[in-house]
KOLGUKE-82596 format. One record per residue (C-alpha): x, y, z; residue number from 1; residue in three letters. Coordinates in nm, 2 decimals. Layout:
N
@xx X; yy Y; zz Z; i NUM; aa ALA;
...
This chain:
329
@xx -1.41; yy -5.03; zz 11.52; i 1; aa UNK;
@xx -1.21; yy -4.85; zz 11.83; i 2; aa UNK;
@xx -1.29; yy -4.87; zz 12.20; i 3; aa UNK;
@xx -1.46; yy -4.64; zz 12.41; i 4; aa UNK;
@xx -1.32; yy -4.29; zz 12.43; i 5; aa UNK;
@xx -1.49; yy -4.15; zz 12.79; i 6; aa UNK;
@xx -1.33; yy -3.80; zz 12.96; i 7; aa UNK;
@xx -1.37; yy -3.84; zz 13.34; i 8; aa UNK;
@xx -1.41; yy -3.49; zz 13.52; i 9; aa UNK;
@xx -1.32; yy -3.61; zz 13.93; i 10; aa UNK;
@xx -1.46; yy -3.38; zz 14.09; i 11; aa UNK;
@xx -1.45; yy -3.29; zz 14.45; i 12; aa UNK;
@xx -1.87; yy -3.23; zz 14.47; i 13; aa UNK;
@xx -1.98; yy -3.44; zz 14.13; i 14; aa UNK;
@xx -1.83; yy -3.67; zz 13.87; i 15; aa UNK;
@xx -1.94; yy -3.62; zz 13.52; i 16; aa UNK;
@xx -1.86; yy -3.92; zz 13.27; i 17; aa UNK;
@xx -1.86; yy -3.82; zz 12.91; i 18; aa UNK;
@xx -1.86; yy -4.07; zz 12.59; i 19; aa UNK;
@xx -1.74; yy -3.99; zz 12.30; i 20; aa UNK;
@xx -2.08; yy -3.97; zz 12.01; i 21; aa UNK;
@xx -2.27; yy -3.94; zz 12.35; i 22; aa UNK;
@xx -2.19; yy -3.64; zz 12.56; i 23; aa UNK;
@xx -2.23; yy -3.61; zz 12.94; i 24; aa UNK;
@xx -2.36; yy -3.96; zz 13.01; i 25; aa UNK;
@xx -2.34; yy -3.92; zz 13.36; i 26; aa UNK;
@xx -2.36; yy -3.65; zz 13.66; i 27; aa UNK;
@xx -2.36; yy -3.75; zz 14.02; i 28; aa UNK;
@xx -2.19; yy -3.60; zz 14.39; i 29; aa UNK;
@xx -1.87; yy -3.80; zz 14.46; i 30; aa UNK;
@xx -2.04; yy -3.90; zz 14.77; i 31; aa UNK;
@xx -2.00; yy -4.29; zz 14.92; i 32; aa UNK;
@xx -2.19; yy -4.43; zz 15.20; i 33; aa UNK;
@xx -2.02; yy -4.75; zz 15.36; i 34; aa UNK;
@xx -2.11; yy -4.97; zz 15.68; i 35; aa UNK;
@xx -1.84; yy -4.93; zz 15.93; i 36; aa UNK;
@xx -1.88; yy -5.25; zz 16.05; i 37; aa UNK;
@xx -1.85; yy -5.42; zz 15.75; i 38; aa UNK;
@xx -1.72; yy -5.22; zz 15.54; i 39; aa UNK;
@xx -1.92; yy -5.30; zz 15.24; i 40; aa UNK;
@xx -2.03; yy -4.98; zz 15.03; i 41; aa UNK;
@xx -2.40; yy -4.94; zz 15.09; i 42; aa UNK;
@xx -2.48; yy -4.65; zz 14.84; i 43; aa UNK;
@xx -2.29; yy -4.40; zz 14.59; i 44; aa UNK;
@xx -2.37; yy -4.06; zz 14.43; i 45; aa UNK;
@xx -2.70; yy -3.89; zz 14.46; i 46; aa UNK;
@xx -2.82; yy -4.21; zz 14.70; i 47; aa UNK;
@xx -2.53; yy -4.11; zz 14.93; i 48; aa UNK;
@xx -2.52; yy -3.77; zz 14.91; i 49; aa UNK;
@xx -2.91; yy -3.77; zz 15.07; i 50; aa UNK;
@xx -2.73; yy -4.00; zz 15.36; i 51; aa UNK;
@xx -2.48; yy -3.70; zz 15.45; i 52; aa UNK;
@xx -2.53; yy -3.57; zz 15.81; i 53; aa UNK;
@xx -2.83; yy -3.80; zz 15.85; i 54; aa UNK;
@xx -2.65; yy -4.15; zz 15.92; i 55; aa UNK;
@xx -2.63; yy -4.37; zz 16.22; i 56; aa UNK;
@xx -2.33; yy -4.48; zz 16.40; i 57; aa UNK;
@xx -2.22; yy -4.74; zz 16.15; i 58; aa UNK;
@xx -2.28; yy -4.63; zz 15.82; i 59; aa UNK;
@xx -2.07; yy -4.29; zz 15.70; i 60; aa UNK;
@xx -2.11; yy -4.10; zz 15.38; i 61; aa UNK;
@xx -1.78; yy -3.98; zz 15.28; i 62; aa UNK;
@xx -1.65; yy -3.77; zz 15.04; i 63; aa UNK;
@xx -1.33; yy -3.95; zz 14.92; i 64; aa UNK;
@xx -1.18; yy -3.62; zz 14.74; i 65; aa UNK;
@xx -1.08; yy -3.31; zz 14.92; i 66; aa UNK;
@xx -1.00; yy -3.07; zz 14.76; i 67; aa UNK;
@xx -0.96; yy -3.19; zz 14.41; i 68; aa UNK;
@xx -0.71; yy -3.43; zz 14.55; i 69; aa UNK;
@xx -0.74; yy -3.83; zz 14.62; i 70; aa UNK;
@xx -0.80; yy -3.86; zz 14.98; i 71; aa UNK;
@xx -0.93; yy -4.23; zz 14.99; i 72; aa UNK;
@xx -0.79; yy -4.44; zz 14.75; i 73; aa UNK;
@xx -0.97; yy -4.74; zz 14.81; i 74; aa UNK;
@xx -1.29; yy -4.55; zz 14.81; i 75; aa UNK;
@xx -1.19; yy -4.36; zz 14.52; i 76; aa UNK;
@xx -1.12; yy -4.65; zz 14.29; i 77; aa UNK;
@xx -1.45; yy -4.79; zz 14.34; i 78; aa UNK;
@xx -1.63; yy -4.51; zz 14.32; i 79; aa UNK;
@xx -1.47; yy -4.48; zz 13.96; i 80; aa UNK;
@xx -1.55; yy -4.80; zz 13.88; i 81; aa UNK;
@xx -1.91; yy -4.83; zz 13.98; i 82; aa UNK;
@xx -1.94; yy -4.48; zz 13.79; i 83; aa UNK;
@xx -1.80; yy -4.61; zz 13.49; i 84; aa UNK;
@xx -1.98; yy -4.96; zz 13.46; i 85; aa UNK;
@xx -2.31; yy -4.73; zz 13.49; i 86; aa UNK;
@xx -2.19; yy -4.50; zz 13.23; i 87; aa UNK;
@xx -2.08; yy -4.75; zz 12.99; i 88; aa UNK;
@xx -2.27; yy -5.07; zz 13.06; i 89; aa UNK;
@xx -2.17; yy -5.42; zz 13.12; i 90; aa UNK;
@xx -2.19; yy -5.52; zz 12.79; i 91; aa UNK;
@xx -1.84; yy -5.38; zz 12.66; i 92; aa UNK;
@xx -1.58; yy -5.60; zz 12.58; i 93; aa UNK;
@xx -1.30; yy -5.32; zz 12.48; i 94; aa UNK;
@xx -1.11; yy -5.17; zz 12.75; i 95; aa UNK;
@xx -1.21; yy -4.78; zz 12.75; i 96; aa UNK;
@xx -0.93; yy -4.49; zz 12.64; i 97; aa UNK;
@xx -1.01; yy -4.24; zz 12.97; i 98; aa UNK;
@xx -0.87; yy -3.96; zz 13.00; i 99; aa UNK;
@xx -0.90; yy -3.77; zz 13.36; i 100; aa UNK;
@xx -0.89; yy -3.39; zz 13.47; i 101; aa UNK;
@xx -0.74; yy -3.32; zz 13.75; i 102; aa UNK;
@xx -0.65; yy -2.92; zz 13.95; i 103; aa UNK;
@xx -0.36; yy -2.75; zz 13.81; i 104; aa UNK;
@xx -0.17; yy -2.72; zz 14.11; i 105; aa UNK;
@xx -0.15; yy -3.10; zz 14.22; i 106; aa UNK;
@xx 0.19; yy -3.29; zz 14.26; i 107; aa UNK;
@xx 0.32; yy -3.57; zz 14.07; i 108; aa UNK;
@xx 0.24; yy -3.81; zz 14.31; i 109; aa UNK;
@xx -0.15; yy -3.69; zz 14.29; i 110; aa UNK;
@xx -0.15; yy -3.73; zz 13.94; i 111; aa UNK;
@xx 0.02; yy -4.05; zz 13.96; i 112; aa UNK;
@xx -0.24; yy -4.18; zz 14.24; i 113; aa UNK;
@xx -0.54; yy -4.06; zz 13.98; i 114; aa UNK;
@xx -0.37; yy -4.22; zz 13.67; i 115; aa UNK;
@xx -0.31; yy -4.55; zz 13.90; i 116; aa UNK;
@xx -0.69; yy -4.54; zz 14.04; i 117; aa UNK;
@xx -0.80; yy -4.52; zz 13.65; i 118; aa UNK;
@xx -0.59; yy -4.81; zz 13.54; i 119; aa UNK;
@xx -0.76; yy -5.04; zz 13.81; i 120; aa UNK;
@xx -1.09; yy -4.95; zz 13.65; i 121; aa UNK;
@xx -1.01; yy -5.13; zz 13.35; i 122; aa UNK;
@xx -0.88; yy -4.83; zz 13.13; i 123; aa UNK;
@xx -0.66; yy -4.96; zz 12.80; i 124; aa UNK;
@xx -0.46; yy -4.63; zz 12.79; i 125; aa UNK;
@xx -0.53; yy -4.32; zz 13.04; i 126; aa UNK;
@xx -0.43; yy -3.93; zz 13.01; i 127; aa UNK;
@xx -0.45; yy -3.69; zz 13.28; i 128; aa UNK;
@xx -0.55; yy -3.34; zz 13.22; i 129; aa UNK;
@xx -0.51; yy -3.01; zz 13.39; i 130; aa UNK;
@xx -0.89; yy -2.85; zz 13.46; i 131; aa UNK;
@xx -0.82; yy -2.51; zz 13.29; i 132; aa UNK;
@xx -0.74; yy -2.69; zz 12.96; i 133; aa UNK;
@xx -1.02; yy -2.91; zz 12.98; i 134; aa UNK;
@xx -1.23; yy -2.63; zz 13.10; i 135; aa UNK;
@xx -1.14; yy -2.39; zz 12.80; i 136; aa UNK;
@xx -1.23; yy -2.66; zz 12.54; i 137; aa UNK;
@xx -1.59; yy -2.75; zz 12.70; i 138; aa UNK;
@xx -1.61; yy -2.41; zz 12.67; i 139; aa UNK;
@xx -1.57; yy -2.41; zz 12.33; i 140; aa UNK;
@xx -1.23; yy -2.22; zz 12.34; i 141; aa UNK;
@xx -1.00; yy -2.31; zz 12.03; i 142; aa UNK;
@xx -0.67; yy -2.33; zz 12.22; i 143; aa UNK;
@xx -0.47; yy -2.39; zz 11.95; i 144; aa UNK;
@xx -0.45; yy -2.01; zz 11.83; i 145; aa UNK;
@xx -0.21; yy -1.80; zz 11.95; i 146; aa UNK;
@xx -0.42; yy -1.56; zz 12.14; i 147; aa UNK;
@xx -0.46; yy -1.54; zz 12.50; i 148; aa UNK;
@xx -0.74; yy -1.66; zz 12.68; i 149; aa UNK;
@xx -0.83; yy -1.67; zz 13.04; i 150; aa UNK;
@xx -1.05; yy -1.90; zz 13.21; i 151; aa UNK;
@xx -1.11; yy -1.92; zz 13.57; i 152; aa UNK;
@xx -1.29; yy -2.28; zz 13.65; i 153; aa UNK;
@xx -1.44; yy -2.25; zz 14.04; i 154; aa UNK;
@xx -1.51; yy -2.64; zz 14.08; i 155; aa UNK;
@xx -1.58; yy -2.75; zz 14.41; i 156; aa UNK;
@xx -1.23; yy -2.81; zz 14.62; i 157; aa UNK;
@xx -1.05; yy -2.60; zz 14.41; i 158; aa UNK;
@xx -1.10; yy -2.30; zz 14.20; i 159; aa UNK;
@xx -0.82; yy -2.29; zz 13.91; i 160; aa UNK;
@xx -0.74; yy -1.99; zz 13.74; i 161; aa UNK;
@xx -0.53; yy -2.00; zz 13.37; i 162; aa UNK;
@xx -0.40; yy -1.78; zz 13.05; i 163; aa UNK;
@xx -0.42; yy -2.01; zz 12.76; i 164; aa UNK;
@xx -0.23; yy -1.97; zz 12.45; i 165; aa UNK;
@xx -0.13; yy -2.26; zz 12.19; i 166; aa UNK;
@xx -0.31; yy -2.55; zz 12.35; i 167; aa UNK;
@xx -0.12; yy -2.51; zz 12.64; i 168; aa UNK;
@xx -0.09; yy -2.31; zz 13.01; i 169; aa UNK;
@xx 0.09; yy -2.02; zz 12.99; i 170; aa UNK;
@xx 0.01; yy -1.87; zz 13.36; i 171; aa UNK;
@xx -0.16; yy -2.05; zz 13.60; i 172; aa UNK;
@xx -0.30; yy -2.03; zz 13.97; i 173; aa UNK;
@xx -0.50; yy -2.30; zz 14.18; i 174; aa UNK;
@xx -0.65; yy -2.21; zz 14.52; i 175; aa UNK;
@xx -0.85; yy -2.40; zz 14.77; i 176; aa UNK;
@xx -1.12; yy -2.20; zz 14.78; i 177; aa UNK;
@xx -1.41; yy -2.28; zz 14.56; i 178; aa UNK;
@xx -1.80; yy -2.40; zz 14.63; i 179; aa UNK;
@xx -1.74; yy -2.61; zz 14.91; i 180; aa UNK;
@xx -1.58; yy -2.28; zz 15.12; i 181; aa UNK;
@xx -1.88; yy -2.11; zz 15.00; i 182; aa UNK;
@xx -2.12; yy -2.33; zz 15.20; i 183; aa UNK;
@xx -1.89; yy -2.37; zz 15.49; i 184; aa UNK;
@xx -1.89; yy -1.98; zz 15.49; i 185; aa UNK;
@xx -2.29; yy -1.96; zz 15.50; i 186; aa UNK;
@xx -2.24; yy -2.27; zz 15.79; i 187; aa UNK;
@xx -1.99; yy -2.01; zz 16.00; i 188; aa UNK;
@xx -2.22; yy -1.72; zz 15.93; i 189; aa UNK;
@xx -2.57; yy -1.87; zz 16.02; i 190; aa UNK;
@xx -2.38; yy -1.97; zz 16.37; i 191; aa UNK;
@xx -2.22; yy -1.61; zz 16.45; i 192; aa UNK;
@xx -2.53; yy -1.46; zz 16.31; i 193; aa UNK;
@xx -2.84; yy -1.62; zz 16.37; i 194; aa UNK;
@xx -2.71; yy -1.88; zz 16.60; i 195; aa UNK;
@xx -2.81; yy -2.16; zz 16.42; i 196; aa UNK;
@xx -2.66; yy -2.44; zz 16.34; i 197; aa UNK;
@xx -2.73; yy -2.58; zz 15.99; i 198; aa UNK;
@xx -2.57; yy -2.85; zz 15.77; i 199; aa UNK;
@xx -2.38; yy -2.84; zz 15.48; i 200; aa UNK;
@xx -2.65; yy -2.95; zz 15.25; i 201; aa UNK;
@xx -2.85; yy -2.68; zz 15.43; i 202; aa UNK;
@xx -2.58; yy -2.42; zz 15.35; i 203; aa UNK;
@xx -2.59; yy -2.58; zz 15.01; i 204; aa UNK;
@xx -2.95; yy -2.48; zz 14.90; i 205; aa UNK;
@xx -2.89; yy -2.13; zz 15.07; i 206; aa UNK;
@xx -2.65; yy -2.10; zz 14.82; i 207; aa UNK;
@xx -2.81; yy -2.21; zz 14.52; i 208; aa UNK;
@xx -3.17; yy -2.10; zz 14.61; i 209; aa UNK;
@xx -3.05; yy -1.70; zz 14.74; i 210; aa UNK;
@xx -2.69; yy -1.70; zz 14.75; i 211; aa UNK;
@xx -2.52; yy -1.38; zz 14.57; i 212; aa UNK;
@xx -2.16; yy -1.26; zz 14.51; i 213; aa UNK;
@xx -2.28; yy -0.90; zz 14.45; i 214; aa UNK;
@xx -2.50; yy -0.65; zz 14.54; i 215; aa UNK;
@xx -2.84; yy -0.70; zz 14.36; i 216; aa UNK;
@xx -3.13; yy -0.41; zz 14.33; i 217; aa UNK;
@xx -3.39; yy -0.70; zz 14.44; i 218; aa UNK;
@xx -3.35; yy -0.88; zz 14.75; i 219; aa UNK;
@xx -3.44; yy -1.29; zz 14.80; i 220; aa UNK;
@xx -3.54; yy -1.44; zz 15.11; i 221; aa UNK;
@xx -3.55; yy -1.78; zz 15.22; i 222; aa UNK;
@xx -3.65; yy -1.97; zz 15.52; i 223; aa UNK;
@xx -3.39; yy -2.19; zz 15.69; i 224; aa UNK;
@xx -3.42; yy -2.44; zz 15.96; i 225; aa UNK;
@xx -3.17; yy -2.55; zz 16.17; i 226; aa UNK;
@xx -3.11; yy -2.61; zz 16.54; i 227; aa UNK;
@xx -3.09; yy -2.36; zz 16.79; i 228; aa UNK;
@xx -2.74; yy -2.29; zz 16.99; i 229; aa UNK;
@xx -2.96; yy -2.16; zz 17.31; i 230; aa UNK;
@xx -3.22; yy -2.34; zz 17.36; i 231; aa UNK;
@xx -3.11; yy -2.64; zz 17.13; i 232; aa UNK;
@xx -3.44; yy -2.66; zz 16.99; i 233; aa UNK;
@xx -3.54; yy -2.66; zz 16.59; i 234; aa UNK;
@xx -3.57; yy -2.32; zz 16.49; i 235; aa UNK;
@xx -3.64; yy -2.16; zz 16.16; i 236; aa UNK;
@xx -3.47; yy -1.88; zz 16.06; i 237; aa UNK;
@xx -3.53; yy -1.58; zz 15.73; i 238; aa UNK;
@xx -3.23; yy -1.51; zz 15.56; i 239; aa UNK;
@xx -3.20; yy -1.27; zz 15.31; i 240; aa UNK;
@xx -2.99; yy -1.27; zz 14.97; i 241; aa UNK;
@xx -2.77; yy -0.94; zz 15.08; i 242; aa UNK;
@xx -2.63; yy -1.16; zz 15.42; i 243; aa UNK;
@xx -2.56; yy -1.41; zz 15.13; i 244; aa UNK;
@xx -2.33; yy -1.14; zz 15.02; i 245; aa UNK;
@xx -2.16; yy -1.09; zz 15.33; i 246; aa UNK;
@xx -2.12; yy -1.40; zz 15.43; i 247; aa UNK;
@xx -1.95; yy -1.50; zz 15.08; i 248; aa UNK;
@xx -1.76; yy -1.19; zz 15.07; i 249; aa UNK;
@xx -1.43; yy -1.33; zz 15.20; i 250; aa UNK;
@xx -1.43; yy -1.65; zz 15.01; i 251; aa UNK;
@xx -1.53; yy -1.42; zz 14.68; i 252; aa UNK;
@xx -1.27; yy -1.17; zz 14.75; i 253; aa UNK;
@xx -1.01; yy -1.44; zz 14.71; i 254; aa UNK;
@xx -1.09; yy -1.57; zz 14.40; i 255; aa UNK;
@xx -1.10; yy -1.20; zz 14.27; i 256; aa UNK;
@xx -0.75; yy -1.16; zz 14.45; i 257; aa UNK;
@xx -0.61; yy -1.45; zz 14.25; i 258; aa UNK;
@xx -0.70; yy -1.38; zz 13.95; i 259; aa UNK;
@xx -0.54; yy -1.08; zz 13.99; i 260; aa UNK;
@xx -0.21; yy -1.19; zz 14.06; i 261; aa UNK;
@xx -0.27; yy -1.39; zz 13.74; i 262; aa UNK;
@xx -0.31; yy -1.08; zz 13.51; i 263; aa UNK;
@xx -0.01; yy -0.97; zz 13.71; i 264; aa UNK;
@xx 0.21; yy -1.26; zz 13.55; i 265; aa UNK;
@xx 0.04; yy -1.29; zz 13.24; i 266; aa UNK;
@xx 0.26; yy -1.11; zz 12.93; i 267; aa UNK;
@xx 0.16; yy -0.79; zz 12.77; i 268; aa UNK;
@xx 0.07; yy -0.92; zz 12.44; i 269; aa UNK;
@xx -0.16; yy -1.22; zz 12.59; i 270; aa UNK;
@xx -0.30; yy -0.96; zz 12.89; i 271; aa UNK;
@xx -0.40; yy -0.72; zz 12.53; i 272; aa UNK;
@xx -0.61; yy -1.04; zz 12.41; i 273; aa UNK;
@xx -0.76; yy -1.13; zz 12.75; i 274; aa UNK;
@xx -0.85; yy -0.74; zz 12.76; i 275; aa UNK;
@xx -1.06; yy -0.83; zz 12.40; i 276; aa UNK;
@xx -1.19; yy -1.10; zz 12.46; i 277; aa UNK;
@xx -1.30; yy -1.10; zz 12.84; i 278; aa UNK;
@xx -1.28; yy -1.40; zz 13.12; i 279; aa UNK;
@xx -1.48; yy -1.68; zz 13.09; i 280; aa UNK;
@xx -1.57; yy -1.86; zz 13.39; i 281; aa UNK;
@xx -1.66; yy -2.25; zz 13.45; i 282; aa UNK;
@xx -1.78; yy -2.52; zz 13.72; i 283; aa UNK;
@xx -2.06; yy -2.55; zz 13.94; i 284; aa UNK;
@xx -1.90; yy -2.23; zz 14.21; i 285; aa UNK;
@xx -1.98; yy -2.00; zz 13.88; i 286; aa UNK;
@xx -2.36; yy -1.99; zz 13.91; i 287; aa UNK;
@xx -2.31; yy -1.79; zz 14.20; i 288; aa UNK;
@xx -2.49; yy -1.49; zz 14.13; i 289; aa UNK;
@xx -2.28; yy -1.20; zz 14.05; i 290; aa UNK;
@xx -2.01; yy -1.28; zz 14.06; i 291; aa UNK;
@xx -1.94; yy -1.26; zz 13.70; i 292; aa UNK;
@xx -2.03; yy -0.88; zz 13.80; i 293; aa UNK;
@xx -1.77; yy -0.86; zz 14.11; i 294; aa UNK;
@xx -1.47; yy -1.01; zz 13.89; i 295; aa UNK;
@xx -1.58; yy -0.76; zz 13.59; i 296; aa UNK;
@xx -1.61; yy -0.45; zz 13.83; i 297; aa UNK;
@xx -1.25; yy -0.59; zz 14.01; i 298; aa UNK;
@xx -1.07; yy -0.68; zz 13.73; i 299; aa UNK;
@xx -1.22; yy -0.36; zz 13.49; i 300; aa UNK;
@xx -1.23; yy -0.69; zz 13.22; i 301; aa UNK;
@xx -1.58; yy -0.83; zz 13.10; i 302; aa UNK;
@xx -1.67; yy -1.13; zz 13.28; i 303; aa UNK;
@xx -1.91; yy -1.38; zz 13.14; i 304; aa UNK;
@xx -2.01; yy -1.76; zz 13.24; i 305; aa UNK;
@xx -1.95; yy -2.04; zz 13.01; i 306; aa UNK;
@xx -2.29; yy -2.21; zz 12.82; i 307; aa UNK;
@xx -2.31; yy -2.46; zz 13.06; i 308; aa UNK;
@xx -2.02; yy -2.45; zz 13.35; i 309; aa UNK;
@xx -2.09; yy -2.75; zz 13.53; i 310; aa UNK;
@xx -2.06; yy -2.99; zz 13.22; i 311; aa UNK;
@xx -1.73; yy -2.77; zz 13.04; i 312; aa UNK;
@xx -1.50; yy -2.94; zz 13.19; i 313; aa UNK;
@xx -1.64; yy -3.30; zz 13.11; i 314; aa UNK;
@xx -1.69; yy -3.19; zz 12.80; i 315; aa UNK;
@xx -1.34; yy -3.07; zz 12.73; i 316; aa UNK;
@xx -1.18; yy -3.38; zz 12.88; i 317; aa UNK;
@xx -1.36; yy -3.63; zz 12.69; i 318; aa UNK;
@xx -1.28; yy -3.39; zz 12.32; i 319; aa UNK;
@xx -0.93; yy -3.33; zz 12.43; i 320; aa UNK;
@xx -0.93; yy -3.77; zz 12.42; i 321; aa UNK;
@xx -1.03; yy -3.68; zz 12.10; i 322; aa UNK;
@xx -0.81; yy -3.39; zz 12.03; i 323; aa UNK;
@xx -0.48; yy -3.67; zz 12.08; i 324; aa UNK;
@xx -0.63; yy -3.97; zz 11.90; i 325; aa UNK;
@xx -0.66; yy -3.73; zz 11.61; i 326; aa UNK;
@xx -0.99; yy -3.70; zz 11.55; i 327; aa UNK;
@xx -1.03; yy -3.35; zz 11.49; i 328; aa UNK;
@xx -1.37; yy -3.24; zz 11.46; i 329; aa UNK;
C-alpha cells in the first residue's frame, strides 16, 4: 500500500485538489476571510468568497495569490492545509505525494516559496509543475509524441500560452492577463459607461451570465445594480452582451497578440502539426464566449475548448504524479 498521490492546481481564483482513483475531490475560490484584530481566519473558499466587498472594518477577505504567484505566505500555507485536510480527511496516517502547478513564467524563488508552502502541509515528497504541461494532460493530450501541440490555459492571474512536443515545453509565453482583467475591464467599463460603480463579483456574473469575446448574431441582456456616481444612490442598470464585447476587447486582444508571438517562435515542423491539429484552450477565462471564434478568425488555426477547462489542469497535475511514479495508465 502507497500514500496518497493528490495534484494541487493553486489557482489565483479556485483551488482544485485531485486524488489519485478519485478525480477532482475538491473546487473552491482561493479566497480567506481573517479578523484583523485577532487575526484568527474566520472562513475560507466559497464561505469567503460571499464575504468579498461585503465586510466590516475588522474582518478582510483576501485573496492570498496574485497573479498565479504567492503573495501571502502565511495565508497561503494555511489555506493549503485546511484545503487538503478537507480533501483527504483526518483519518490518513501517510504523508501525501503532492505535486503543484504553478504559471510558466514564475521565478525560482516563486517556485521555491510554493514547493516550501507544500512541505509545511505535511507533503512526503512534492513536484512543481508548469500549467501548460499540466493543462495539455487534463486535456487528454499524449505529450510524449513528438508532434506539436499548443495549448493556451487562461486561468485566472495569468493566462499561459505553450507548444508541446516530447513531454516537455518547447515555446512558451505567460501574461498577466487572464479572467481576473476580464472582470476588472467590465468594473472600468460600467464606470466610464454607465457610471456605475459595481463590484468585482458583480463584474463577475456579467461575465459568466452575458459576457462575449466575439460578435454573436443574438444579443443577451442582463440587469445590473450597482451604485450611482451622481447621485450616489443604488441604481440598476441593462447591459447588453455586444458592450460585453467591447469592454473585453482589449484584454482579448492580448491574449490573441501572445499567442501570436508564440506561433512566431514555434519551429516550422511543430507550427505544420499545430496547423493539423488546432489550439486547444483551458481554465475557467476559456468559457468566455467566443473566444475560441476570435483566436480561430486571428490566428486562421481552428480553436476549440478543452472537455472540461476548469478541472484540466487538476487533472493533469495529479496524472502527471502519476506519469513520474510510473504508473502509466
Amino acid at each position: 500500500m502507497h500514500g496518497t498521490d493528490i495534484g494541487i492546481d493553486l489557482g489565483t481564483a479556485s483551488i482544485l485538489v485531485y486524488i489519485r482513483g478519485k478525480g477532482v475531490v475538491l473546487k473552491e475560490p482561493s479566497v480567506v476571510a481573517f479578523d484583523r484584530d485577532t487575526n484568527k481566519i474566520k472562513a475560507i473558499g466559497e464561505d469567503a468568497r460571499l464575504m468579498l466587498g461585503r465586510t466590516p472594518g475588522n474582518i478582510v477577505a483576501v485573496r492570498p495569490l496574485r497573479q498565479g504567484v504567492i503573495s501571502d505566505y502565511t495565508v497561503t500555507e494555511k489555506m493549503m492545509k485546511y484545503f487538503i485536510q478537507k480533501a483527504i480527511g483526518k483519518k490518513t496516517f501517510r504523508r501525501p505525494r503532492i505535486a503543484v502547478c504553478v504559471p510558466s513564467g514564475v521565478t525560482e524563488v516563486e517556485k521555491k516559496a510554493v514547493e516550501d508552502a507544500t512541505y509545511q502541509t505535511g507533503a512526503k515528497q512534492v513536484s512543481i509543475i508548469e500549467e501548460p504541461i499540466a493543462a495539455a494532460i487534463g486535456a487528454g493530450i499524449d505529450i510524449s509524441k513528438p508532434c506539436g501541440n499548443m495549448i493556451v490555459d487562461i486561468g485566472g492571474g495569468t493566462s499561459d500560452i505553450a507548444v508541446i512536443s516530447l513531454g516537455g515545453t518547447v515555446v512558451s509565453a505567460s501574461l498577466k492577463v487572464a479572467g481576473d482583467d476580464f472582470d476588472e475591464a467590465i468594473v472600468r467599463y460600467m464606470r466610464k459607461k454607465h457610471n456605475l460603480l459595481i463590484g468585482e463579483r458583480t463584474a463577475e456574473d456579467i461575465k459568466i451570465k452575458i459576457g462575449c469575446a466575439f460578435k454573436r448574431p443574438e444579443v443577451d441582456y442582463m440587469d445590473v445594480r450597482g451604485r450611482n456616481l451622481v447621485t450616489g444612490l443604488p441604481k440598476t442598470v441593462t447591459v447588453s452582451s455586444e458592450e460585453t464585447e467591447e469592454a473585453l476587447r482589449e484584454a482579448t486582444s492580448q491574449i490573441v497578440e501572445i499567442i501570436h508571438s508564440v506561433l512566431e517562435k514555434t519551429p516550422p515542423e511543430l507550427a505544420a502539426d499545430i496547423a493539423d491539429r488546432g489550439i486547444v484552450l483551458t481554465g475557467g477565462g476559456s468559457l468566455l464566449r467566443g473566444l475560441e471564434e476570435l483566436i480561430s478568425e486571428r490566428t486562421g488555426i481552428n480553436t476549440m475548448t478543452a472537455e472540461d477547462p476548469m478541472t484540466a489542469v487538476a487533472i493533469g497535475t495529479g496524472k502527471y504524479v502519476e506519469f513520474l511514479s510510473g504508473y502509466r495508465e
